[in-house]
GUNUVO-228649 format. One line per field, with one value per residue (C-alpha): x, y, z; residue in one letter. Coordinates in steps of 0.2 Angstrom, whole numbers. Example, Ala and Ser with C-alpha at 12.3 -4.5 7.8 and 13.67 -1.06 7.14 Angstrom:
x <- [62;68]
y <- [-22;-5]
z <- [39;36]
type <- [A;S]
END
This chain:
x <- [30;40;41;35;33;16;17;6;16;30;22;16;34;40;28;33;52;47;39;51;64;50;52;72;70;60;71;90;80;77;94;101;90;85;67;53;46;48;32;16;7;19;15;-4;-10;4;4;-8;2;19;13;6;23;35;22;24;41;43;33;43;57;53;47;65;71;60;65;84;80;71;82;99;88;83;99;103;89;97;113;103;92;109;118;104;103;121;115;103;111;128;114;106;122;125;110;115;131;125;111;123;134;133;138;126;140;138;150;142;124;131;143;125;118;129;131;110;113;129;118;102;114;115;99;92;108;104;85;89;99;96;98;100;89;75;74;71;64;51;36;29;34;54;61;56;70;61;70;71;74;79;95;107;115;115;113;98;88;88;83;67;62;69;63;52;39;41;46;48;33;31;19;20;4;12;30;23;8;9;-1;-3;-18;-16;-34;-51;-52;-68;-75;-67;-81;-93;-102;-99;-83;-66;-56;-40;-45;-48;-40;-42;-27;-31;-20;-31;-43;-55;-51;-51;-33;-39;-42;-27;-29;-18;-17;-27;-29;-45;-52;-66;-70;-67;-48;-39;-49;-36;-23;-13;-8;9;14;22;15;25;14;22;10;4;5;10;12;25;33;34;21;17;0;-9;-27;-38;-57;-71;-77;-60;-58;-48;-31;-25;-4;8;10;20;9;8;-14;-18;-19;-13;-9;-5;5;11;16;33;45;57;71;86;104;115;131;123;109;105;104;84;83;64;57;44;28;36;51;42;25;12;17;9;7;3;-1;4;20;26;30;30;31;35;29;45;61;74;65;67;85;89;84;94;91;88;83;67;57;41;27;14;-1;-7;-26;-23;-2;6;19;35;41;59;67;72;77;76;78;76;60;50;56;50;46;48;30;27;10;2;-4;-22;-26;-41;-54;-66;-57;-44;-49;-65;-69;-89;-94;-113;-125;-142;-151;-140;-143;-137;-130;-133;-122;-117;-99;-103;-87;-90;-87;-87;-103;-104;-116;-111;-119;-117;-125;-143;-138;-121;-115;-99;-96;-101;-87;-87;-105;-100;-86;-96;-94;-80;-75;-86;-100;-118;-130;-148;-156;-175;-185;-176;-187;-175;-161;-171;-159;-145;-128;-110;-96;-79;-72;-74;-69;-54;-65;-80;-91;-95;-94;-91;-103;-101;-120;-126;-134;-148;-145;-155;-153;-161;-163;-175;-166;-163;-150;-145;-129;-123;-117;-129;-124;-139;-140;-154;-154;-164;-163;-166;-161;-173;-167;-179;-176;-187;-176;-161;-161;-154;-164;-159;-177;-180;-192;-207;-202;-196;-181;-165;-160;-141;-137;-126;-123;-102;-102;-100;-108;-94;-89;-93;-100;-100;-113;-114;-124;-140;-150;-150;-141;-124;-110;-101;-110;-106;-118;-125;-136;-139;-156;-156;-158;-146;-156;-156;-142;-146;-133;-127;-130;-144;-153;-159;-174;-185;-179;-179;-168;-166;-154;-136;-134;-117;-112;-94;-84;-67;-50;-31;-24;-7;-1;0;8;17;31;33;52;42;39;37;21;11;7;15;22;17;34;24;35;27;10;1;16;21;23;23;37;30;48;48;59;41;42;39;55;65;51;51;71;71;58;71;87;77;68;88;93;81;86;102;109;106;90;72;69;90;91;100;83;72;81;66;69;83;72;57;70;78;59;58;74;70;54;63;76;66;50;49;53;51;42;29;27;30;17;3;4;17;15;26;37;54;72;70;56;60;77;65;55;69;78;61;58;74;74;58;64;79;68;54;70;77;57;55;72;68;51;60;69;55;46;61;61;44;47;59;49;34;48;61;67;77;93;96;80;79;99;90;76;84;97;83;74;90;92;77;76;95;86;70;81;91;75;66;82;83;64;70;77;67;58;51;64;78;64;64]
y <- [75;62;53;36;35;44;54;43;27;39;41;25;20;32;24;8;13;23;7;-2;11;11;-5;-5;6;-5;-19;-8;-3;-21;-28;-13;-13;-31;-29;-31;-15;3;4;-9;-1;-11;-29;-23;-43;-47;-31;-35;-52;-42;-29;-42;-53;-37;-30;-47;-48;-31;-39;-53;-41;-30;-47;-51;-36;-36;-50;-48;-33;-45;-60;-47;-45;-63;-66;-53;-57;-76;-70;-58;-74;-86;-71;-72;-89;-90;-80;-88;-106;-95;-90;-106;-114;-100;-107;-126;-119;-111;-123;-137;-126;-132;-115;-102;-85;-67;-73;-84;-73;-59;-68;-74;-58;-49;-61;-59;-41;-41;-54;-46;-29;-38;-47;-27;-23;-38;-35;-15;-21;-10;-15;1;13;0;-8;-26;-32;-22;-25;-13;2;1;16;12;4;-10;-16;-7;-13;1;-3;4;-3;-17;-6;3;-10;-19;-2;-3;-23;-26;-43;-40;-25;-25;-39;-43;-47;-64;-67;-62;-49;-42;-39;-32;-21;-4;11;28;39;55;58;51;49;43;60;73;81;79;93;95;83;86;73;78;72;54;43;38;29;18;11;-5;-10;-15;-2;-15;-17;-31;-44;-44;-35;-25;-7;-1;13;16;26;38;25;9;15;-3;-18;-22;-23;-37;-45;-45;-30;-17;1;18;30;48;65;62;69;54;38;41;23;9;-4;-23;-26;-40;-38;-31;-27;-35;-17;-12;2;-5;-10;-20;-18;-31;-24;-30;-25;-33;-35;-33;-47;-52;-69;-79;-97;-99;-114;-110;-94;-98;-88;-93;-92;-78;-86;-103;-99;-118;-118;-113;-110;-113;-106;-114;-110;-120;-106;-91;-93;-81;-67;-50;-41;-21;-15;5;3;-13;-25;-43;-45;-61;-66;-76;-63;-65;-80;-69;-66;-77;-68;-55;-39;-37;-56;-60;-72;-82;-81;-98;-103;-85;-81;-65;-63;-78;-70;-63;-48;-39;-36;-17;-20;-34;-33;-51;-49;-36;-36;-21;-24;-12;-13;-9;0;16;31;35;49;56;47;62;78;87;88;87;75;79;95;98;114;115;132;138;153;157;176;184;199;212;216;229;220;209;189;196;192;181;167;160;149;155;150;157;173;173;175;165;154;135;126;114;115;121;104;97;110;115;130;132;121;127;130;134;142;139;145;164;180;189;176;159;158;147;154;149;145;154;153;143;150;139;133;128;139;154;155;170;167;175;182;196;193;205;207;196;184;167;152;143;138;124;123;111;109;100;86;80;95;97;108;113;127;132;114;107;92;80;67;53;45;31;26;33;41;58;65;82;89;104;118;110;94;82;70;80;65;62;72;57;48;51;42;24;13;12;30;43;58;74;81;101;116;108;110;92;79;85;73;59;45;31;28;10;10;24;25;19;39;45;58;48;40;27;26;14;25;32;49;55;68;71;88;98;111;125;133;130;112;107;86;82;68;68;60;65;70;58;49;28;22;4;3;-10;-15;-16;0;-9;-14;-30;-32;-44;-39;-49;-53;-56;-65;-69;-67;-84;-85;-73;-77;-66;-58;-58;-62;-47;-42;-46;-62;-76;-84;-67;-60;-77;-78;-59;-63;-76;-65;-51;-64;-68;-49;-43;-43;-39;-51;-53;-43;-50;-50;-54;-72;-79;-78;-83;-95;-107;-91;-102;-118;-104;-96;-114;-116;-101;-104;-118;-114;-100;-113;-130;-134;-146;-143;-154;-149;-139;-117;-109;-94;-104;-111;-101;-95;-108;-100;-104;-100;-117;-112;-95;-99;-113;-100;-88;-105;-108;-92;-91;-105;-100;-82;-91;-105;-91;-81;-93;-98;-80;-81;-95;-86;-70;-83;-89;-74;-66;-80;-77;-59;-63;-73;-56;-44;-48;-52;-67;-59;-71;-68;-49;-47;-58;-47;-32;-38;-43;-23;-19;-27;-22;-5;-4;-13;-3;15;8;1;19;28;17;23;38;39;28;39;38;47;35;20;27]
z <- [-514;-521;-501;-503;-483;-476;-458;-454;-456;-448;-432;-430;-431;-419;-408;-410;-405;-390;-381;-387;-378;-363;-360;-362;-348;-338;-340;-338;-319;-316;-320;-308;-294;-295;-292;-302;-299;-289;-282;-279;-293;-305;-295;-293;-292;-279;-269;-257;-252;-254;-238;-228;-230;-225;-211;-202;-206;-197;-182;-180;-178;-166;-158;-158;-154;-138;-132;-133;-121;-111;-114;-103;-90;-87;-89;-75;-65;-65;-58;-45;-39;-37;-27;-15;-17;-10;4;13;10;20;32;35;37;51;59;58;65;80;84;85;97;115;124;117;122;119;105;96;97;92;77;70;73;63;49;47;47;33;22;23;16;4;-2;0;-14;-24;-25;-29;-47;-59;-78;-89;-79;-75;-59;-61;-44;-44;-57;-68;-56;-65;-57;-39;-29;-23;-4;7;26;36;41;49;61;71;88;78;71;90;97;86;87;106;103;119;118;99;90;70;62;60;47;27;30;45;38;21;31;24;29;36;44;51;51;51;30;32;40;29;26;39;50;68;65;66;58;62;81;77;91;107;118;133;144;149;136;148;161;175;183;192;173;161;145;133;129;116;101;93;80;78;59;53;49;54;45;36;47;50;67;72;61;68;69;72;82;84;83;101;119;127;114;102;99;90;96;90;85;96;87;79;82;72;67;61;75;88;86;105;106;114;132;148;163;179;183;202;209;227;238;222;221;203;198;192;187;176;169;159;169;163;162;154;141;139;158;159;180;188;206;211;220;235;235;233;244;241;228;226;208;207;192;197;206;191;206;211;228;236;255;259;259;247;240;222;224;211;195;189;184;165;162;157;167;165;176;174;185;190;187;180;176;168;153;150;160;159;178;180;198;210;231;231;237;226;207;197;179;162;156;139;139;130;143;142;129;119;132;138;138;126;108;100;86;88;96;91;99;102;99;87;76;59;56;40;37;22;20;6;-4;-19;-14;4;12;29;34;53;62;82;99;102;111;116;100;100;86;82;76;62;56;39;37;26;11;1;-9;-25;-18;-16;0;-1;12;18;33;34;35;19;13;6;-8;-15;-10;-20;-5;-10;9;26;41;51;65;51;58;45;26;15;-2;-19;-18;-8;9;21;38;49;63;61;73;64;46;37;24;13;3;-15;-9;4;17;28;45;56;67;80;88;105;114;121;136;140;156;153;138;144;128;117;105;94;87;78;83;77;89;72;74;65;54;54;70;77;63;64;80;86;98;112;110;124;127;136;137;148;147;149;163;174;162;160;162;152;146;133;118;118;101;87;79;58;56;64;77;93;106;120;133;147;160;168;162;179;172;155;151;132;131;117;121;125;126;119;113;111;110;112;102;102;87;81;67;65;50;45;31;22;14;-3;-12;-28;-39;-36;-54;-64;-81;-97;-110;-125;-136;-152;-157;-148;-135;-119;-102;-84;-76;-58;-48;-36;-20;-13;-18;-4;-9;-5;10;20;21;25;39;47;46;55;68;73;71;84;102;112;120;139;138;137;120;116;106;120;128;115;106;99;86;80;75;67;58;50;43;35;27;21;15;5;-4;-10;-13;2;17;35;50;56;50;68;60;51;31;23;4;-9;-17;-16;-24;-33;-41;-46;-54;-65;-68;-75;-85;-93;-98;-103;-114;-121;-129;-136;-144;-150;-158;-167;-173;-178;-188;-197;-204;-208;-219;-226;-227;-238;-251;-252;-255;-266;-277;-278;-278;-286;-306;-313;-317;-330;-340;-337;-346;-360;-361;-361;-373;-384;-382;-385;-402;-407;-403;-413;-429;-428;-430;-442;-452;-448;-456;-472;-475;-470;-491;-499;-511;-528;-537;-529;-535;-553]
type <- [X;X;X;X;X;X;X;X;X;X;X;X;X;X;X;X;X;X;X;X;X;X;X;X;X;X;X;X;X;X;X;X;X;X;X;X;X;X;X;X;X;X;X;X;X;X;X;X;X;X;X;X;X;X;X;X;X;X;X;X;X;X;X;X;X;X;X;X;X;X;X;X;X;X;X;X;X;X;X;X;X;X;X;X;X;X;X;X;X;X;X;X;X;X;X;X;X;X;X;X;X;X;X;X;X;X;X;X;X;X;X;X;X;X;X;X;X;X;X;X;X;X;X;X;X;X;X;X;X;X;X;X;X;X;X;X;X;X;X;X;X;X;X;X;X;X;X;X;X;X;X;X;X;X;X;X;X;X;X;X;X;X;X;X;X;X;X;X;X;X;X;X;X;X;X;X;X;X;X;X;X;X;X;X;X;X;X;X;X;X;X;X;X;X;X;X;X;X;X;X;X;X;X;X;X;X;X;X;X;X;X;X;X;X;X;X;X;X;X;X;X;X;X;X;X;X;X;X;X;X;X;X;X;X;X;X;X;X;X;X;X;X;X;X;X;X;X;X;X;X;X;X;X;X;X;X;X;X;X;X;X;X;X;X;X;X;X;X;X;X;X;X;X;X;X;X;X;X;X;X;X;X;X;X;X;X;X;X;X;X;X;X;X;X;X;X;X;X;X;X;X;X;X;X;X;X;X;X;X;X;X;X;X;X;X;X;X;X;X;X;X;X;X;X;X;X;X;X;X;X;X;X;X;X;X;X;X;X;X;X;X;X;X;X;X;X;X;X;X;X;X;X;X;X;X;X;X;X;X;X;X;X;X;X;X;X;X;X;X;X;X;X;X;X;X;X;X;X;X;X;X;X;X;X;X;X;X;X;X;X;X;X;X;X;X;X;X;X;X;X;X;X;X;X;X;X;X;X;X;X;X;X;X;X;X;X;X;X;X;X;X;X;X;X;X;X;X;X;X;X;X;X;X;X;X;X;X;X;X;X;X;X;X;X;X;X;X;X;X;X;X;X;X;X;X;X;X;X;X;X;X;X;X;X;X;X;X;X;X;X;X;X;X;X;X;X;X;X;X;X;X;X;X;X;X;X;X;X;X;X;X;X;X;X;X;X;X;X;X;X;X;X;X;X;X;X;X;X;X;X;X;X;X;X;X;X;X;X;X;X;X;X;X;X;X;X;X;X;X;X;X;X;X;X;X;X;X;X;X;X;X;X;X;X;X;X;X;X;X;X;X;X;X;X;X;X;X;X;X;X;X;X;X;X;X;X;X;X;X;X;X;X;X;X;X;X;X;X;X;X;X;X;X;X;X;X;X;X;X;X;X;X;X;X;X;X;X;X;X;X;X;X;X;X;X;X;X;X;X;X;X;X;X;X;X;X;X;X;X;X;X;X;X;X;X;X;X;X;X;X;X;X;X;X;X;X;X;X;X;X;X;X;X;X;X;X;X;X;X;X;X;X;X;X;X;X;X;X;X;X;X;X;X;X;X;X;X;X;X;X;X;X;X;X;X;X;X;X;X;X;X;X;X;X;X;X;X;X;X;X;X;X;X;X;X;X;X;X;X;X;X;X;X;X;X;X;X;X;X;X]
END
């Protein structure tokens, strides 16, 4: 009662000292950690510049972090491209060496045979360099080895390119083709077709022995548009034409491909105007006999002679050497002597055997006066639907190619089972399905049936020749054109057509109708005749596999180094880079080819100057002369290696950019962020001083009371 000081006034004091120890507080924080504050809530008028400052500091880091990643592997990559670099300058200097030599020997081939052999080992290593589990010649696709040239050995790589029958590609497109069919892919699915079938192999093109012409492989689809000439193809799958054949052209259709072959054409009591072959013990020696010597020669394509009038007048060329024949109608070219009496030489041709043309397996076998077999299993999933011959009963093969499991036919035109059936198997021959629903038993040869994806079967058709138009039509009963009928075949393709009544035999299609129902044929249909029952339409092809492998199994997209935000460049230096592929080109030109054989450099040796080109080509960006193959792509080691230095220069200039930000950045996170040490000590020294008065005020108070006063 006698207090002078109120609660009031107390706790208003009290206050006062806890701010002031609140903000002591503060201050002791801000001395120790050095910041303004611990969270953004404390800067709230500079947060929002604080965050973006330290997220583009962060992106300028992993900037730089990225591209010391990237920095090594230019740096590697530099190395990689100077080791190749050395190389093909070894190489080209091989080439100099060997072109200025006077006696080209056995020695001397086979020295610069086997130096293009250790240094194309080596390109392949150098392009394979692996950098820390990523591959680094080969584009985005980093774990693919990139080079791979298939070699062996020397004797190995020879027994593929002979130099003669097959020789290395000489083009880019031809040494990088890469592809592999081992069936018709554009009639997987298609009825009356099987697509494993899809080849035919012909011996002559033309199938005249009497014109020249090369062998030829065709297929049942447009399957070889985009092959290149010159590249080389690997056939195997076949009766007859397993091998490894050069590719001399290529249809306009895309479905012939026309091999490089060595085949005499018949042709009797011709004067050429000069054989010439080059002299075994003197390669520079190149030896002509002329008409003068020879007379009247005598070519046979079956027994692969040459058969001169005048005896011994072809003594001279020995066996092995190739020799040039020019000034024939039908046989100028190259040819590789198996055996010579001095009077007849036989040749090695290099030809395919016919195979797939009219017999053997089908790739189209079609029925007329079919009927479809409903029949009950009395299982769940189990019922049939077949499609058979009109009352023989045996099967139709591949009418139900066109479906798959899970897809849907309906049926229309059927006494019991016009209904929509759900495929869960196909027969191996194509011919029946077994459907999820339940079927009636009945036998049908006039339905129609139609699938989910554009399926579609008649039965019950018949075949209708016209002699006038020389024609083939497939109607239904009713006498209406079955749409589509023929539609998998090609103009060119044949026929064979038996059990009809008059028109059987082979016959090859000249046009197809727009809907697909009707064939005209070159040859002559003898008698109008309709038939409905057991006429049977194939055509023929072999079964085989043709493929080409490129050395490049890496990717042909470029990858982007970004190495800032407004800066990045492409890293698009790959083992298929022209630089690399043209200088890989030249060392296998010179690999291929024994020596003293037709296709042995010692026989070919212009491959000496074509190879110098390419080397060139590969190494600077000019280069003199004339491309032996047609306008070769630019780049060039010169122009990679300023590639990789400019890319190079530009990571280091962008880093040492993004560095100097960060700096700037900091001080300007350091202005937001941080305290003045100074004036914080002085600051808190004040609070301190303060807070020490204000208790020692606050206890003085503490005893002031009236009775003390009195």
């Amino acid at each position: 009662m006698t207090r002078i000081s109120s609660y009031a006034s107390n706790l208003t004091l009290i206050n006062q000292m806890l701010a002031t120890q609140a903000r002591l507080n503060d201050l002791e924080t801000q001395v120790t950690t050095g910041k303004v504050s611990q969270d953004y809530e404390g800067i709230a008028g500079d947060s929002q510049r604080l965050v973006n400052l330290e997220n583009t500091k962060a992106q300028l880091e992993r900037f730089q972090n990225n591209n010391t990643q990237q920095e090594v592997r230019l740096n590697i990559q530099a190395t990689v491209v100077e080791g190749i670099r050395g190389d093909i300058k070894e190489f080209n200097s091989a080439l100099d060496t060997f072109d200025k030599t006077n006696g080209k020997t056995e020695e001397a081939v086979d020295a610069l045979q086997e130096n293009a052999y250790r240094l194309l080992r080596d390109i392949e290593n150098l392009l394979n360099t692996d950098v820390g589990g990523r591959v680094i010649f080969s584009g985005p696709r980093v774990t693919n080895e990139p080079g791979s040239l298939g070699l062996t050995s020397i004797a190995d790589f020879q027994s593929k390119y002979d130099g003669s029958a097959v020789t290395v590609p000489t083009t880019r497109d031809a040494n990088l083709e890469s592809f592999s069919f081992d069936k018709d892919v554009n009639n997987l699915t298609t009825q009356y077709v099987n697509p494993s079938n899809f080849l035919s192999f012909a011996q002559d093109s033309d199938g005249n022995t009497a014109t020249k012409s090369n062998s030829s492989i065709t297929a049942t689809s447009a399957l070889f548009s985009n092959v290149a000439v010159g590249a080389t193809i690997d056939i195997t799958g076949t009766a007859s034409n397993n091998g490894t054949y050069t590719v001399a052209s290529v249809s306009s259709d895309g479905r012939t491909v026309q091999i490089g072959t060595s085949m005499f054409t018949d042709e009797a009591n011709v004067v050429p105007t000069s054989i010439k072959y080059r002299d075994p013990l003197n390669v520079n020696n190149e030896k002509t006999i002329f008409a003068a010597g020879v007379s009247d020669l005598t070519f046979n394509r079956a027994a692969n002679t040459m058969t001169a009038a005048v005896a011994n007048s072809l003594s001279d060329i020995p066996v092995g050497a190739k020799f040039t024949v020019a000034g024939t109608t039908q046989n100028d070219g190259d040819y590789t002597v198996t055996s010579n009496d001095g009077t007849t030489i036989t040749v090695t041709p290099t030809r395919l055997t016919d195979e797939g043309n009219g017999s053997g397996n089908s790739f189209f076998d079609f029925y007329t006066g079919s009927q479809v077999v409903f029949t009950p299993n009395g299982g769940a999933n189990d019922d049939t639907i077949a499609v058979q011959q009109n009352g023989g009963g045996s099967a139709v093969p591949d009418v139900f190619n066109g479906l798959a499991v899970g897809d849907t036919v309906t049926f229309a035109n059927t006494a019991s089972n016009n209904s929509t059936y759900t495929v869960n198997a196909i027969s191996a021959d194509g011919s029946t399905i077994t459907v999820d629903e339940t079927v009636t038993t009945e036998t049908d040869t006039n339905t129609t049936m139609t699938g989910s994806n554009s399926f579609a079967y008649t039965a019950g058709t018949q075949s209708v020749f016209n002699a006038a138009a020389d024609s083939l039509q497939i109607q239904d009963s009713g006498g209406t054109a079955v749409a589509g009928a023929f539609s998998q075949l090609k103009v060119g393709m044949s026929i064979t057509v038996s059990g009809a009544t008059t028109n059987n035999g082979v016959f090859t299609i000249a046009s197809i109708s727009a809907d697909g129902s009707t064939v005209t044929f070159n040859e002559n249909i003898t008698v109008n005749e309709t038939d409905t029952n057991g006429t049977r339409i194939q055509s023929f092809a072999a079964a085989g596999k043709i493929s080409a492998t490129s050395y490049y199994s890496g990717d042909n997209v470029s990858s982007s180094q970004r190495v800032s935000e407004l800066r990045s460049f492409e890293d698009n230096v790959t083992a298929i880079d022209p630089a690399f592929e043209k200088a890989i080109r030249a060392m296998k030109l010179v690999l291929q080819g024994e020596f003293g054989t037709a296709g042995g450099l010692d026989q070919n040796l212009e491959r000496i100057s074509q190879a110098r080109y390419l080397v060139d080509s590969s190494l600077d960006f000019t280069v003199s002369g004339t491309a032996p193959f047609g306008t070769e792509q630019t780049s060039n080691i010169a122009q990679i290696q300023q590639n990789i230095g400019f890319n190079q220069i530009l990571i280091k200039n962008q880093n040492q950019l993004h560095t100097d930000f960060i700096g700037f950045i900091d001080t300007s996170i350091a202005d937001i962020a941080n305290i003045d040490q100074l004036t914080a000590i002085t600051k808190l020294l004040d609070e301190q001083n303060s807070l020490e008065a204000s208790y020692q005020t606050f206890s003085r108070l503490l005893q002031l009371s009236l009775t003390n006063f009195l």
